[in-house]
N, C-alpha and C positions, 0 to 999 in steps of 0.2 A: 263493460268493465273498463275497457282503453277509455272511456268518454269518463267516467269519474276519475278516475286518474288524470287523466289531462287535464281536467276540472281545477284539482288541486289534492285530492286523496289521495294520498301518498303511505298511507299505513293505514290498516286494517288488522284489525284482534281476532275478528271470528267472524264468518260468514255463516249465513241460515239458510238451509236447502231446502228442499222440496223431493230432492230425487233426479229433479228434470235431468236426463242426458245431455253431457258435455257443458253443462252450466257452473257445476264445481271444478270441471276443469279449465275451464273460463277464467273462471276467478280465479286458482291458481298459478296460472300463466302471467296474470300480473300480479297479484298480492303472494306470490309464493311462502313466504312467513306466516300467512295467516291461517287461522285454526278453521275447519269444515265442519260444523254441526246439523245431520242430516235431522229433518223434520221428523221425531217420535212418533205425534200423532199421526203421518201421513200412513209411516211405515205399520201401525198398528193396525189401520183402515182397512188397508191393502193387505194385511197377511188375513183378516176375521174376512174379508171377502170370499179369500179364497179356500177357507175351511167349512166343514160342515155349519150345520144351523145349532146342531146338537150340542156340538164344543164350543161354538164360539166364546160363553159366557168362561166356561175355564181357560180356556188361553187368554182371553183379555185380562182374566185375574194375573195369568204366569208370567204376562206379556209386562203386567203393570209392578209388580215385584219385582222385573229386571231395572224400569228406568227411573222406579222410585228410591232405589237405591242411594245411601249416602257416601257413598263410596265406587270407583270404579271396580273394585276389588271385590265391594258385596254384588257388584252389577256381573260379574264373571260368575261368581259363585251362585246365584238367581242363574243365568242362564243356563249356567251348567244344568241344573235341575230341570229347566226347559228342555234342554236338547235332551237329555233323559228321556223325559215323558212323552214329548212328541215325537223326534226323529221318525221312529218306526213309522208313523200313520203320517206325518205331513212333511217327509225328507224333503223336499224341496221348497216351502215356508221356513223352515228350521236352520236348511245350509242359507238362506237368503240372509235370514237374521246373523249369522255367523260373519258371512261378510261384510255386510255392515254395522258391523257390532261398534268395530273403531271412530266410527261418524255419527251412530247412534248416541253414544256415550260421552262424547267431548265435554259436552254441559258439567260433568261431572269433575272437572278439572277447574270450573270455573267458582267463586264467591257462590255459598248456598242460597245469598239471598235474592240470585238474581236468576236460579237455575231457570223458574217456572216461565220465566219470560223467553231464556235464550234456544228450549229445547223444540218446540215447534214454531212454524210462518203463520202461524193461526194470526196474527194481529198484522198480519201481510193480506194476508185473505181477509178479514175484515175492512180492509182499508179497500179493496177491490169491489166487496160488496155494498160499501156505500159509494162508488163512482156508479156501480151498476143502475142502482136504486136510484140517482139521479139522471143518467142516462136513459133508463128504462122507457118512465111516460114521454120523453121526444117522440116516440114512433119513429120518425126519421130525421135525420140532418141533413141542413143543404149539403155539407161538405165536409174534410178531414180537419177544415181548421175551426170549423163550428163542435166538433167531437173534442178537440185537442181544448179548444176554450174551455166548455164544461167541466173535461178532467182538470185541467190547469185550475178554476174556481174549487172544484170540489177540495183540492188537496191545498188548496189554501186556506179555503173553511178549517178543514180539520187541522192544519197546521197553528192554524189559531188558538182551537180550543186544546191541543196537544203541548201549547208551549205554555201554557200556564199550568199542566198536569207534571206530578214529579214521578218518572217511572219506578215502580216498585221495587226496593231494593238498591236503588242505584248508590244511594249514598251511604249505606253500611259496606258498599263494594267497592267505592272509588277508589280508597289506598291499595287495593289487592291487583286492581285494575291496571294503576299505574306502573306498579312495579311488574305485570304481564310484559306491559308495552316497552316499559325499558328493556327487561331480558329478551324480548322479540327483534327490538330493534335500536339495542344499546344507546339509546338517549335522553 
């Protein structure tokens, strides 16, 4: 985080998590203004893991009526219903969701037309599985700087074909966008 900072990054709107430990507080150490939106789909993975086989299909439906929500407010009132129903049989899924309700939900504070992109790192993790997938058939590299090459190509291929692509959403959001950034960081 101190390395893109020093770079020139000097303000940040919303960081995209994963969960990892001490990573969001990472970032808030240097981007302290900035908003933490923890990864939906990771957190969905992770609670149908650890439930029966039996339920899983209905908590994913309860699971999905929380973050499909158009509103933070209809996303309280879904959950409510959630803690309801499951509490008793999966208390410790249930309290997980509770606390991270507040990092689950950021997205919802954001332009609707850009939620689908900002609520999980899925297009993170896509961008890792095509380094892998070129990485993969080497079997081995001389070295770290023959590894480092590769990724460095790959993410310039994709940078390529990513700067001619216009991210979804983004231009019915930019005015809302901007006025985030001023109220963030009065400028």
């Amino acid at each position: 985080m101190l390395d893109l900072y020093n770079r020139g990054l000097h303000q940040v709107l919303l960081g995209v998590f994963d969960g990892l430990g001490g990573l969001e507080d990472a970032f808030h150490d240097v981007y302290p203004k900035a908003d933490v939106q923890r990864c939906v789909i990771h957190k969905v993975r992770n609670t149908l893991n650890k439930v029966r086989k039996k339920d899983q299909y209905e908590i994913a439906e309860d699971m999905k009526a929380i973050y499909r929500s158009f509103t933070t407010e209809a996303a309280l009132v879904q959950f409510e219903a959630f803690q309801k129903k499951w509490a008793s049989k999966y208390p410790r899924e249930v309290a997980s969701w509770e606390q991270d309700l507040p990092v689950l939900l950021t997205f919802l504070s954001y332009p609707s037309s850009i939620r689908g992109v900002i609520y999980t790192t899925n297009w993170i993790e896509r961008t890792n599985k095509e380094i892998r997938k070129r990485l993969k058939p080497m079997n081995s590299l001389s070295n770290l700087k023959a590894a480092e090459k590769i990724v460095y190509l790959s993410l310039q291929d994709l940078q390529e074909r990513w700067s001619t692509r216009k991210l979804k959403g983004i231009a019915e959001a930019h005015m809302a966008l901007q006025k985030m950034f001023k109220e963030k960081y009065g400028e």
